[in-house]
Each structure stands twice: as structure tokens, then as C-alpha cells.
N, C-alpha and C positions, 0 to 999 in steps of 0.2 A: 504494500500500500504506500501511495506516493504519498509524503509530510504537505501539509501547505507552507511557502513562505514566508516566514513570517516579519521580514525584512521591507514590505509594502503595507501599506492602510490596506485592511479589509476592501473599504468602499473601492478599491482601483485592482484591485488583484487579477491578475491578468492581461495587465498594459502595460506597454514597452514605457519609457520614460519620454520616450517622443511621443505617445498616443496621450501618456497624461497634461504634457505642456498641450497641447491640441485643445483637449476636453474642455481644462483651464482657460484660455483662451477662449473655448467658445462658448464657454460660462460668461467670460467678463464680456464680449461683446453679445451677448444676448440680452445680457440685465441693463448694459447702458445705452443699448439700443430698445429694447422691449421688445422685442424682434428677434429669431434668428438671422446670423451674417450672414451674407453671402458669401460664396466663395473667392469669389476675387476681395472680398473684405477679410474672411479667415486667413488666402494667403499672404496677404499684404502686412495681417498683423505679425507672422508667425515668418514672413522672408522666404517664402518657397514659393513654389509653380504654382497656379491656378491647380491643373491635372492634381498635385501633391495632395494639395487640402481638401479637395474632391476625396482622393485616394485614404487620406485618412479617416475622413466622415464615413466612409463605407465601412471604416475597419471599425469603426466607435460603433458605426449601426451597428455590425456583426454582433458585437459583442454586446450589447442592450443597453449602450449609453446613449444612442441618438435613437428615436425614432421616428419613423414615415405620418408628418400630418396627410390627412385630407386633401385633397387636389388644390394646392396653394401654389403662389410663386414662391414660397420658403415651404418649402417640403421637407426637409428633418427641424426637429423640434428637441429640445434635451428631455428624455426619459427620466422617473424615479429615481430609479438608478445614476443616470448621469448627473442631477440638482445634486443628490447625496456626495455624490464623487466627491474626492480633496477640494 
């Protein structure tokens, strides 16, 4: 039987340290926007490709920190789980 980790917050267990800066990230521009960012707004804050912050968002989807609103122009929204995160 594999141990947990116990070297990371619970609430983030299973993200690289780059998916955690992301998350963060699209915590602080969520709350000061009231809004989810866009993507060319998540890359811009975080200094990568458009493609990048895309790429990351799907990997936060995967794992149940972003999820899919309703047919909006912002279509991932922060999950339970992702508000709880660090």
C-alpha cells in the first residue's frame, strides 16, 4: 500500500508545484475580477503561452479543481475543491 505524502497540504495533493502556482493564480484573478480569467489573462499573469494556460486548466479540470460552467464565454469556473485549495 502506497503512504500519502505528507510533504503537501491535503487540499492540493496531487499537483505539481506548477499546477499549484496556476490554481493560485486563478484564485487571485477570479476574486478581483468576479469572473473567471481568460486565458490570455491567466497567461499573461503566470508569463507563458496562451496554448500553456489552456494546457494547465485542463490539467486542474482533470483533477477536480476547475470545472465546466454552462455554455458561457468563461466556461471553467473554480470547483469546491479548487476555492478550498492553498
Amino acid at each position: 500500500m502506497k503512504q500519502e505524502d505528507d510533504s503537501m497540504p491535503a487540499r492540493t495533493q496531487g499537483l505539481t508545484p506548477t499546477q499549484e502556482r496556476g490554481l493560485g493564480v486563478y484564485k487571485r484573478l477570479t476574486e478581483r475580477k468576479g469572473s473567471p480569467p481568460t486565458t490570455r489573462e491567466l497567461a499573461a499573469e503566470l508569463g507563458v503561452s496562451q496554448h500553456s494556460a489552456w494546457y494547465l486548466t485542463q490539467q486542474l479540470r482533470s483533477k477536480g479543481y476547475l470545472v465546466d460552467r454552462p455554455v458561457t464565454v468563461m466556461r471553467l469556473k473554480l470547483s469546491a475543491k479548487g476555492r478550498r485549495a492553498g
